[in-house]
DRENTORRO-442317 format. One record per residue (C-alpha): residue number from 0; chain; x, y, z. Coordinates in steps of 0.02 Angstrom, whole numbers. Layout:
residues N
+-----+-------+--------+--------+--------+
|  nr | kette |   east |  north |     up |
+-----+-------+--------+--------+--------+
| NUM |     A |      X |      Y |      Z |
...
+-----+-------+--------+--------+--------+
END
This chain:
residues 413
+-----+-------+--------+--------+--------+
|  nr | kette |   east |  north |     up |
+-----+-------+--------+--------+--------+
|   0 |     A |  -1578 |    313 |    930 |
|   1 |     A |  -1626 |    222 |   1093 |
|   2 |     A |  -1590 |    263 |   1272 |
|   3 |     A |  -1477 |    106 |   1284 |
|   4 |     A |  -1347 |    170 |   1125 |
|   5 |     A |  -1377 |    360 |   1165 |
|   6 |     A |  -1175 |    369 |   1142 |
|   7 |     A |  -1160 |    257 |    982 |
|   8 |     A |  -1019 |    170 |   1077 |
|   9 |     A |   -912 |     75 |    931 |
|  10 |     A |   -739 |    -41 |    973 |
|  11 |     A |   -637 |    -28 |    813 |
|  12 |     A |   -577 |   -171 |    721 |
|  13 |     A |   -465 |    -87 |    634 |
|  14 |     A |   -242 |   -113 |    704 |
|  15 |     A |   -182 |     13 |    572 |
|  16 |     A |    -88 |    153 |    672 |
|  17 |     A |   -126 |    284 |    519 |
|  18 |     A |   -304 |    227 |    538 |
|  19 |     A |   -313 |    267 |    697 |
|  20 |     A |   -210 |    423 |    709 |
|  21 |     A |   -341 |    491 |    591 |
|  22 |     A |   -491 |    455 |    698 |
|  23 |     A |   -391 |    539 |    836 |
|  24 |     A |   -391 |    700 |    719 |
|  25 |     A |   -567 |    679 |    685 |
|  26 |     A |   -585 |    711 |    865 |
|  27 |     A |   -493 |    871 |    844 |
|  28 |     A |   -333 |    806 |    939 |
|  29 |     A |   -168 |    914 |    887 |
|  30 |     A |    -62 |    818 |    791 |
|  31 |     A |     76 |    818 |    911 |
|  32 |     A |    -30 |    744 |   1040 |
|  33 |     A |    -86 |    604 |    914 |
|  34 |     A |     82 |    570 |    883 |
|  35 |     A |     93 |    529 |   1082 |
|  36 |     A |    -72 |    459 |   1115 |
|  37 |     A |    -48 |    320 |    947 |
|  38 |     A |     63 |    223 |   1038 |
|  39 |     A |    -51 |    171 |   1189 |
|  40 |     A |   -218 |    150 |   1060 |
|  41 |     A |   -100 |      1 |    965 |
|  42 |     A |   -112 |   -165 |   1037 |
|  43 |     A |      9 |   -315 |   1002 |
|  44 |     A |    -24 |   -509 |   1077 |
|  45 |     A |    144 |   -595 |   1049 |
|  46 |     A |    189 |   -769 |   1073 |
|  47 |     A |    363 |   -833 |   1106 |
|  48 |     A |    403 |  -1012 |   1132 |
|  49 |     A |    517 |  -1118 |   1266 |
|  50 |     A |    606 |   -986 |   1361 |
|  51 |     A |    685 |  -1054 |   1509 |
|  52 |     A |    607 |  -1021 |   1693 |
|  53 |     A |    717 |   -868 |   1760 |
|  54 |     A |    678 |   -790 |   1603 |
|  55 |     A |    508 |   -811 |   1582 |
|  56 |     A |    486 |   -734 |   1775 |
|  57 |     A |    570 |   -587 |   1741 |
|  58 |     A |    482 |   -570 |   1557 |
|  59 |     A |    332 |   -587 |   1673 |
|  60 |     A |    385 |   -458 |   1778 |
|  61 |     A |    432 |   -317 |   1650 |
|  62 |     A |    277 |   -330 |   1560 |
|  63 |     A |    168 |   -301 |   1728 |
|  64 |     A |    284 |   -160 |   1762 |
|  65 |     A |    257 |    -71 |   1600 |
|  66 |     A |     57 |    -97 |   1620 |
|  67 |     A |     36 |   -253 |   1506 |
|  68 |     A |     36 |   -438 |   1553 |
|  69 |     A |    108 |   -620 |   1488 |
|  70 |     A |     14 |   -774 |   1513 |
|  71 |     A |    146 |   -911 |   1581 |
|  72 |     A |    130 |  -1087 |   1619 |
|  73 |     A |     60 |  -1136 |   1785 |
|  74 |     A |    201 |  -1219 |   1838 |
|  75 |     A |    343 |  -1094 |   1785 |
|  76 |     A |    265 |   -991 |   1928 |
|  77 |     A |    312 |  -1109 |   2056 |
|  78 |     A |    472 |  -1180 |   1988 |
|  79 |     A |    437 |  -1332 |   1919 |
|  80 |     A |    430 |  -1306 |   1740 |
|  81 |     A |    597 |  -1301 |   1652 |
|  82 |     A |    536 |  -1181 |   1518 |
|  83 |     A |    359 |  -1116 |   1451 |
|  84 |     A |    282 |  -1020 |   1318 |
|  85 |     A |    245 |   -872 |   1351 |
|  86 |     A |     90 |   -755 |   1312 |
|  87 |     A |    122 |   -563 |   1291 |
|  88 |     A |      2 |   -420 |   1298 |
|  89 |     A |     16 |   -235 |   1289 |
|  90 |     A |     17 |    -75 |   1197 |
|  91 |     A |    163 |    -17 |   1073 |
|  92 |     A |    219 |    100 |   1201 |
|  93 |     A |    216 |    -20 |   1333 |
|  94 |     A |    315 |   -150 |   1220 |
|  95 |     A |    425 |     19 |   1182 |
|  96 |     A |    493 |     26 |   1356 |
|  97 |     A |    482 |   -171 |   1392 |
|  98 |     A |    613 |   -218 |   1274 |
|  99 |     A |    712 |    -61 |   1318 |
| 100 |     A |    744 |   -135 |   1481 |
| 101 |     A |    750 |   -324 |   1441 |
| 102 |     A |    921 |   -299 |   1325 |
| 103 |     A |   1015 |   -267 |   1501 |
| 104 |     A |    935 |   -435 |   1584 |
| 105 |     A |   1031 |   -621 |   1558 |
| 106 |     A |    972 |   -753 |   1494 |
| 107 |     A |    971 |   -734 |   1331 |
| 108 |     A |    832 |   -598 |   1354 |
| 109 |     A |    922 |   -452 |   1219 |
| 110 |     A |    928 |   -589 |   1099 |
| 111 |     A |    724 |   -610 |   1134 |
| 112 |     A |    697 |   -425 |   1123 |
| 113 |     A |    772 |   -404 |    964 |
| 114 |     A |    658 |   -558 |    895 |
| 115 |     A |    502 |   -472 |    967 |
| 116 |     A |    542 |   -297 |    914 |
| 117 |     A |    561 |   -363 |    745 |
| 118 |     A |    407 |   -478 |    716 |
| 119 |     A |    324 |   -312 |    784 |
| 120 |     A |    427 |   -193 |    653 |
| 121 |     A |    387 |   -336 |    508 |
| 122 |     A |    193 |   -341 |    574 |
| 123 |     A |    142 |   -161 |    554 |
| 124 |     A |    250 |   -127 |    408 |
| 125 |     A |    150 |    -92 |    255 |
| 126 |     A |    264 |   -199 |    134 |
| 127 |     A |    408 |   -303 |    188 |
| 128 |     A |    578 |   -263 |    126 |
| 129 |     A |    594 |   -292 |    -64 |
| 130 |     A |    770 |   -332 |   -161 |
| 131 |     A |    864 |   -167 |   -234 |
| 132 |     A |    787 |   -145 |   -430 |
| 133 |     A |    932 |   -116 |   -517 |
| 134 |     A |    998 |   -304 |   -456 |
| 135 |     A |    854 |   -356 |   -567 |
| 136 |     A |    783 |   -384 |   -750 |
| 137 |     A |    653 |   -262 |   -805 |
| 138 |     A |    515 |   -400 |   -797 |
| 139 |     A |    562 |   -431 |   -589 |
| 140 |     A |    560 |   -231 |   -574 |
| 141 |     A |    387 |   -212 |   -635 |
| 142 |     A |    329 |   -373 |   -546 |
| 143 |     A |    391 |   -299 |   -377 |
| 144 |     A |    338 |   -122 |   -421 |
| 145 |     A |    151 |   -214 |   -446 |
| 146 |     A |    183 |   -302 |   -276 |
| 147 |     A |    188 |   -141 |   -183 |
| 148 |     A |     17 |   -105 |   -263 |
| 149 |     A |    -64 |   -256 |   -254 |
| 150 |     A |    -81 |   -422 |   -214 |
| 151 |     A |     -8 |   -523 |   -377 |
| 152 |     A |    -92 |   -673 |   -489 |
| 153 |     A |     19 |   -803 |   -502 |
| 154 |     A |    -49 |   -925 |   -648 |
| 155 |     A |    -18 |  -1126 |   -620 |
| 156 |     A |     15 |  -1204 |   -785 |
| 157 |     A |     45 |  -1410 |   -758 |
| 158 |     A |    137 |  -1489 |   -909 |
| 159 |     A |    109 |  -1651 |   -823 |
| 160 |     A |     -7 |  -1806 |   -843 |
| 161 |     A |    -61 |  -1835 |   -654 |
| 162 |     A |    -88 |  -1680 |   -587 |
| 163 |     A |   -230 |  -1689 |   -463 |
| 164 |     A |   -365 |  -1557 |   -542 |
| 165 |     A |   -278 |  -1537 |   -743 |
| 166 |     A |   -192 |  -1675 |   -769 |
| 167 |     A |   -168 |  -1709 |   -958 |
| 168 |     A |   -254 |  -1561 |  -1005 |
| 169 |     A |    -83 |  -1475 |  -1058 |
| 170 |     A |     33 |  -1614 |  -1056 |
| 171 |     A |    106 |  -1564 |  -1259 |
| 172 |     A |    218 |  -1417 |  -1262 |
| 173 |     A |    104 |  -1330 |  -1376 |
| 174 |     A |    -43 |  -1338 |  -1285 |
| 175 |     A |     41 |  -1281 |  -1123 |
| 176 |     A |    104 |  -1127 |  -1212 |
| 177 |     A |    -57 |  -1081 |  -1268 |
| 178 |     A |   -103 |  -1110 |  -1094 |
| 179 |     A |     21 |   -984 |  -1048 |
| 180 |     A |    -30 |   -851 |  -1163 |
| 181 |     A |   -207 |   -866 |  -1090 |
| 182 |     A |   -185 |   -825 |   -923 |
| 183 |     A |    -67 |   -691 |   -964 |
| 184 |     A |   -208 |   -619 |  -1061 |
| 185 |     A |   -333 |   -647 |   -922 |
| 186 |     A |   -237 |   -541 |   -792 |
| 187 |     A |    -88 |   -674 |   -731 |
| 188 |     A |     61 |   -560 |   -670 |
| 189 |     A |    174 |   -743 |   -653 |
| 190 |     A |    156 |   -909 |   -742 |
| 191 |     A |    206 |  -1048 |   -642 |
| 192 |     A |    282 |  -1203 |   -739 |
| 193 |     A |    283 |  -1351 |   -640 |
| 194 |     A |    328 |  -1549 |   -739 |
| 195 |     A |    296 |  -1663 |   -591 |
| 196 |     A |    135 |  -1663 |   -484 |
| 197 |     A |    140 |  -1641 |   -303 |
| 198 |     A |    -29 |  -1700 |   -286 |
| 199 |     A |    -45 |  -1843 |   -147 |
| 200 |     A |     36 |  -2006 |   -158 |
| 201 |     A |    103 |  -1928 |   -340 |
| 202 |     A |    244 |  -2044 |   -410 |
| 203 |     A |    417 |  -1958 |   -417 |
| 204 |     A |    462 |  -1926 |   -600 |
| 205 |     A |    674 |  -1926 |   -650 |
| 206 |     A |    754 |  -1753 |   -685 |
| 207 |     A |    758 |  -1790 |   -869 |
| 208 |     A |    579 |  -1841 |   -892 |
| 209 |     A |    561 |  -1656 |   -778 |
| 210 |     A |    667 |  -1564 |   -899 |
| 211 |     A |    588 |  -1633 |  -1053 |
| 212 |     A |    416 |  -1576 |  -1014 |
| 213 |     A |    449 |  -1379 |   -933 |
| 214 |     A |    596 |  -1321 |  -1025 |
| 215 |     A |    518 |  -1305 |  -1207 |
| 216 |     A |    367 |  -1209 |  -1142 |
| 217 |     A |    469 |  -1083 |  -1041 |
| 218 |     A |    591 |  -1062 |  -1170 |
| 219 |     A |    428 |  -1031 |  -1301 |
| 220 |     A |    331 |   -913 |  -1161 |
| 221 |     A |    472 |   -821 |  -1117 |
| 222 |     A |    474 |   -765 |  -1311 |
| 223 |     A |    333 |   -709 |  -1298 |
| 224 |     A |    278 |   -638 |  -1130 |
| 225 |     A |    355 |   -495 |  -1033 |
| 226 |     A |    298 |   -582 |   -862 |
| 227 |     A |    411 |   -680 |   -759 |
| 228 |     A |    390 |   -877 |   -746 |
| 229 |     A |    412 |   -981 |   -602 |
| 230 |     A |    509 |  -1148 |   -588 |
| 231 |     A |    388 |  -1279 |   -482 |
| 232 |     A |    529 |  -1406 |   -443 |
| 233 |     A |    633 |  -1451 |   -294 |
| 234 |     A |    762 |  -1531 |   -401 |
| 235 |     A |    904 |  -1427 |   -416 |
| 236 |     A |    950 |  -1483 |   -598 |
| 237 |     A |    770 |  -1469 |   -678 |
| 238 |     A |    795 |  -1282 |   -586 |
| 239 |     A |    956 |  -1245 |   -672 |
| 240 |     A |    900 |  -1275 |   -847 |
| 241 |     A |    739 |  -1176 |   -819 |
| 242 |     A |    824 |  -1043 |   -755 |
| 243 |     A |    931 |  -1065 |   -906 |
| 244 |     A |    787 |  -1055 |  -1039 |
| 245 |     A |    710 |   -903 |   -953 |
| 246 |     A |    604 |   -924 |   -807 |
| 247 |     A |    670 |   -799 |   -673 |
| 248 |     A |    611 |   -857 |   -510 |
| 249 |     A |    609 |  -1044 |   -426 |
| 250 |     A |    462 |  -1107 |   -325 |
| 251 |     A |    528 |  -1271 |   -198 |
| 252 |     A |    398 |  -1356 |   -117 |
| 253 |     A |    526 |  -1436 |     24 |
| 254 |     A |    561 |  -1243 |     60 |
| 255 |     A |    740 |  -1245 |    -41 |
| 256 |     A |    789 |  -1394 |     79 |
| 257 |     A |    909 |  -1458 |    -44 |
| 258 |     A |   1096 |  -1365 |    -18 |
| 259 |     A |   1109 |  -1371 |   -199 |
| 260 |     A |    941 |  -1272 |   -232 |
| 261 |     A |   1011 |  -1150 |    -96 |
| 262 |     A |   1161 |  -1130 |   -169 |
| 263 |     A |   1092 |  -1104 |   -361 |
| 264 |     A |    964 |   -987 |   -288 |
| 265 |     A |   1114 |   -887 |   -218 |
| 266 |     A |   1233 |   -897 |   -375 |
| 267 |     A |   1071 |   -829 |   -468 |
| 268 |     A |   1021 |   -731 |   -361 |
| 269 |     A |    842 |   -754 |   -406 |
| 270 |     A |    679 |   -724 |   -302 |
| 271 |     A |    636 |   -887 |   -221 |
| 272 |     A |    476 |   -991 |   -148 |
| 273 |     A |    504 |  -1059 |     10 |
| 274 |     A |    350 |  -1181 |     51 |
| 275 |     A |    327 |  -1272 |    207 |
| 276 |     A |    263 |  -1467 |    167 |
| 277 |     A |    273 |  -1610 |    322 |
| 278 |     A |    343 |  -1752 |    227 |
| 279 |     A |    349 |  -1792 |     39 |
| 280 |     A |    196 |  -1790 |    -86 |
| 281 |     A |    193 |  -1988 |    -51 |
| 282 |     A |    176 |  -1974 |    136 |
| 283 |     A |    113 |  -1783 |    187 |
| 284 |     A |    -78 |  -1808 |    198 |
| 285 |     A |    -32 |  -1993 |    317 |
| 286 |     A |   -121 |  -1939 |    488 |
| 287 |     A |    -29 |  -1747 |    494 |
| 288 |     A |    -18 |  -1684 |    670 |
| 289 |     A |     38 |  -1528 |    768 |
| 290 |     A |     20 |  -1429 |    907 |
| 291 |     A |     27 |  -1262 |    850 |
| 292 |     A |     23 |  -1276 |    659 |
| 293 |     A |     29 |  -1096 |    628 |
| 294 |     A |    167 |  -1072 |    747 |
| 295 |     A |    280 |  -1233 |    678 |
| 296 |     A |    268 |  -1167 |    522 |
| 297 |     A |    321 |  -1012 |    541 |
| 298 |     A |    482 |  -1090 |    636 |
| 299 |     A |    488 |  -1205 |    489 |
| 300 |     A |    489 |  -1044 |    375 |
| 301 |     A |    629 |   -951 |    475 |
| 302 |     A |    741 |  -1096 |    500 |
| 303 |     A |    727 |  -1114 |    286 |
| 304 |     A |    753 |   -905 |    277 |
| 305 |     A |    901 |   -920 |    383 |
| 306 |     A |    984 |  -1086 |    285 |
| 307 |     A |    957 |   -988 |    109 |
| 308 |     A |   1033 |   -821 |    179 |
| 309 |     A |   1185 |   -913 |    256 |
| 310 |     A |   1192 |   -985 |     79 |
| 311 |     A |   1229 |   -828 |      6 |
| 312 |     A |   1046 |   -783 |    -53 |
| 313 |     A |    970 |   -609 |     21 |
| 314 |     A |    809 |   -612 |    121 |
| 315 |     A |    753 |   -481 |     -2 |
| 316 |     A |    727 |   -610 |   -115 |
| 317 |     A |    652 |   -760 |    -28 |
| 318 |     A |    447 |   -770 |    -35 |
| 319 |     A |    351 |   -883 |     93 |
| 320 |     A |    204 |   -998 |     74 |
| 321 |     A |    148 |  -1104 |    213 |
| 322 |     A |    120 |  -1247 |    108 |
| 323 |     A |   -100 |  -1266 |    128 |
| 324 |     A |   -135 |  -1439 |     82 |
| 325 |     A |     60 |  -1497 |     96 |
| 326 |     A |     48 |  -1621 |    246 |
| 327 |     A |   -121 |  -1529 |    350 |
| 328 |     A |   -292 |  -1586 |    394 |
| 329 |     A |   -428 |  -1468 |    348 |
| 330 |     A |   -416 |  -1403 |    519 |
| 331 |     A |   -237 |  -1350 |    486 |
| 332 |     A |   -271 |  -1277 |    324 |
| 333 |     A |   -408 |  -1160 |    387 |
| 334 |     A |   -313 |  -1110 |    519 |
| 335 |     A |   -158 |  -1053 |    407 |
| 336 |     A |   -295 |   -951 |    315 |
| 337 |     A |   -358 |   -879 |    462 |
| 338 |     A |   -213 |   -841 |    531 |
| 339 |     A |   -126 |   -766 |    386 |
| 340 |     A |    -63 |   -613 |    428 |
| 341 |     A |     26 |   -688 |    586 |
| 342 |     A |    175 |   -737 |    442 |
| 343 |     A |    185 |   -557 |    407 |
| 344 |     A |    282 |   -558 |    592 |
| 345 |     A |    420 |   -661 |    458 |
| 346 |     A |    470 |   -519 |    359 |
| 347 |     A |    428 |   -570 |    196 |
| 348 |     A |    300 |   -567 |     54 |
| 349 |     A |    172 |   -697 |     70 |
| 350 |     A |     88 |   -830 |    -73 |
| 351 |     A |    -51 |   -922 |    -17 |
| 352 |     A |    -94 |  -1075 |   -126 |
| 353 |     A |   -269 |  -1139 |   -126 |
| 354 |     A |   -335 |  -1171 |   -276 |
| 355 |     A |   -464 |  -1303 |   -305 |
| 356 |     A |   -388 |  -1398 |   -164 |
| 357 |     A |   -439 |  -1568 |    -57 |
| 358 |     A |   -494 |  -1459 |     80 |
| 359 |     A |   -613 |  -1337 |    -13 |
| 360 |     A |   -694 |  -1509 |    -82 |
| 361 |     A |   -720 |  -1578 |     98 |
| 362 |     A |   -809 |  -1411 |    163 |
| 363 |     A |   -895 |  -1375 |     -9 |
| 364 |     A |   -944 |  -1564 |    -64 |
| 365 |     A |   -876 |  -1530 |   -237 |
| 366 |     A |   -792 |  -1668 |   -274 |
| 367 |     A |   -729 |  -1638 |   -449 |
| 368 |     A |   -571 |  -1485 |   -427 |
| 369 |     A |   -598 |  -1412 |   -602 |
| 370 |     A |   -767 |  -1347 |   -500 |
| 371 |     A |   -719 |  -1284 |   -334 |
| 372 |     A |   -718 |  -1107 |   -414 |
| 373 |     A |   -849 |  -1019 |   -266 |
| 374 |     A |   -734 |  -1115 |   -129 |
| 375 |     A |   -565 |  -1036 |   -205 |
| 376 |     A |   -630 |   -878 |   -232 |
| 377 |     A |   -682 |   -873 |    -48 |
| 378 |     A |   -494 |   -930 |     16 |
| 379 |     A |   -414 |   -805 |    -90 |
| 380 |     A |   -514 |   -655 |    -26 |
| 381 |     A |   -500 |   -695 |    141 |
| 382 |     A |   -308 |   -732 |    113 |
| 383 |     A |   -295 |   -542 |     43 |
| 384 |     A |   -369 |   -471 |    182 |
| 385 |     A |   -269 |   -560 |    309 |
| 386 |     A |   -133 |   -510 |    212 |
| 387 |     A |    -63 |   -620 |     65 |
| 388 |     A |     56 |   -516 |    -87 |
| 389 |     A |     20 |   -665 |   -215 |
| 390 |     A |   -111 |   -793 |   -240 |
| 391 |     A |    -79 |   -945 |   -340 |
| 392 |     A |   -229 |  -1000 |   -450 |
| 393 |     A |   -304 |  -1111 |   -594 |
| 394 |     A |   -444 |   -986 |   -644 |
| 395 |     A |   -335 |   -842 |   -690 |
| 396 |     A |   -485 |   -743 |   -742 |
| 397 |     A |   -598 |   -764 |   -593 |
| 398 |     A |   -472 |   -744 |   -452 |
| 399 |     A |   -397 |   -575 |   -542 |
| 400 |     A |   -582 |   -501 |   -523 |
| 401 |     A |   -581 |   -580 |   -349 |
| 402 |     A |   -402 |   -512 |   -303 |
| 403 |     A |   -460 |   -337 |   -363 |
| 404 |     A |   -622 |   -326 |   -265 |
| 405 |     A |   -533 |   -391 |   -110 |
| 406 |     A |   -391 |   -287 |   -156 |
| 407 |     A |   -525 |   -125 |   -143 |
| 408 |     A |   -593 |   -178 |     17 |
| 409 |     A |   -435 |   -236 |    121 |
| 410 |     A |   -325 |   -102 |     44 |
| 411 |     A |   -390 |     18 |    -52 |
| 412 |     A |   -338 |      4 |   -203 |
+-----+-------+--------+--------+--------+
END
């Protein structure tokens, strides 16, 4: 070793707390003092968004006092911004005694401490909250036991004529169930049924045509598989009767924004897929723009999350996906993947949807979907280990091996 690393000096990467308090025992630390020291060794940057000027001084203020900091709009400092986002940074423990003392401030400042304490419980919690088992079939119960395990293959299987990478390919009801039985057999832990393509500037398609095409093959698969199977609609009638013929969970690409979906997702109280999309599969890829996409979506997410639970549906049972490739550049995309584990701050299991999409084309110059294998594979480890629970995929074989080596490295299992 040379003069200039004589000390091996290494910064770890790693935010787990149990992590950490083991390196601390490595040390030779007592364990009660680890339990102390963990605290200051876990580091949290939170953002929070238009908080009026008093408040954002005195947010300001209690973070400095407690040894952190929060990064504040020039001109909040001087009075003449109405409200600013605001940038926080500190330790656990300084966080700890932060909010502690900003419940007894006005200014709606409680109501912010409970937010931030939570997106910090959600964050470091090794699985979000998960719905009681015995309110569920046997197939949900082992589907959720997996969850806790490992991150989930959720199989795509298009009945429809148009869809933008398999269009035709299992249009009869036949060949879609045999579809079905092959991913199953390659490692699929959900099949996803979906009648009308979402692909953009896809034609709408009537409820009836919908029907027609996804309730045979879920009524065939789900005589014959012991895996759940997802509804891809975000008509609430086409949801209804494929809940009716046996598929067990829905999957809404406009995030259950239809008070009907929300209030048949409630009456069956069945785990649901709320996706974020900006516009409708005619308009969402016309010039898409934000400022923060990571951050919109998520407020898109928790505004949806609070609409299905005042609905009657449990949080326990609502799944998020921030819609990649549903109204986003290819910026926007890989900064959802990127900044994956941000939506664990939500609360709730994650599915991250990238298979053979635009975006992956773009980057890779593989213009025909059926062949953007490497690209997928790529997005789906790096969504694991920033923290997605299910990946939804066309090559049901491939991404299982992918989802268990990433699975190994990110978790280890």
């Amino acid at each position: 070793m040379t003069d200039t690393a004589a000390f091996n000096a290494r910064v770890y990467s790693s935010k787990q707390i149990e992590e950490l308090k083991e390196e601390m025992a490595k040390v030779g630390s007592e364990w009660q003092g680890v339990e102390h020291m963990a605290p200051k060794a876990r580091h949290f940057v939170i953002k929070v968004h238009g908080l009026r000027n008093p408040a954002v001084l005195i947010l300001k203020e209690e973070m400095l006092a407690k040894g952190g900091d929060c990064a504040i709009h020039r001109n909040a400092i001087v009075g003449r911004a109405e409200r600013s986002d605001c940038l926080l940074m500190g330790t656990e423990r300084a966080y700890s005694s932060m909010l502690k003392d900003l419940r007894a401030q006005p200014f709606e400042l409680a109501r912010l401490a409970d937010e931030i304490q939570a997106a910090i419980d959600n964050y470091v919690k090794p699985f979000p909250s998960l719905p009681h088992r015995e309110s569920l079939s046997k197939t949900l119960q082992r589907m959720y036991l997996e969850m806790e395990k490992r991150t989930l293959i959720m199989g795509i299987l298009n009945t429809t004529p148009d869809s933008f990478s398999d269009g035709g390919m299992h249009a009869s009801a036949e060949a879609s169930v045999e579809h079905g039985l092959l991913m199953a057999s390659e490692g699929a832990d959900i099949i996803d049924v979906g009648g009308e393509s979402t692909r953009p500037g896809a034609e709408p398609v009537s409820p009836e045509e919908e029907i027609s095409r996804v309730v045979p093959v879920i009524r065939e698969l789900a005589g014959k598989i012991k895996l759940p199977i997802s509804i891809d609609t975000f008509k609430p009638e086409v949801a209804r009767a494929a809940l009716d013929a046996g598929a067990s969970i829905i999957n809404d690409i406009t995030g259950l924004g239809c008070p009907k979906m929300r209030g048949l997702a409630a009456e069956r109280r069945v785990p649901s897929i709320i996706m974020h999309m900006k516009g409708t599969p005619q308009t969402m890829q016309q010039n898409p723009s934000y400022e923060d996409v990571v951050s919109e979506v998520m407020a898109f997410l928790r505004e949806r999350i609070a609409e299905a639970v005042e609905a009657g549906l449990p949080e326990e049972f609502i799944i998020i996906d921030p819609g990649v490739g549903f109204g986003k550049t290819v910026s926007h995309n890989l900064a959802i993947i990127r900044e994956l584990a941000d939506f664990k701050a939500i609360g709730r299991p994650i599915l991250l949807a990238t298979s053979r999409k635009g975006f992956i084309g773009k980057i890779t110059g593989v213009q025909q979907a059926s062949e953007r294998v490497e690209g997928t594979a790529a997005t789906v480890a790096l969504g694991i280990a920033n923290g997605a629970n299910i990946v939804r995929v066309h090559d049901v074989r491939e991404m299982t091996r992918v989802a268990r080596m990433a699975d190994a490295v990110a978790r280890g299992v």
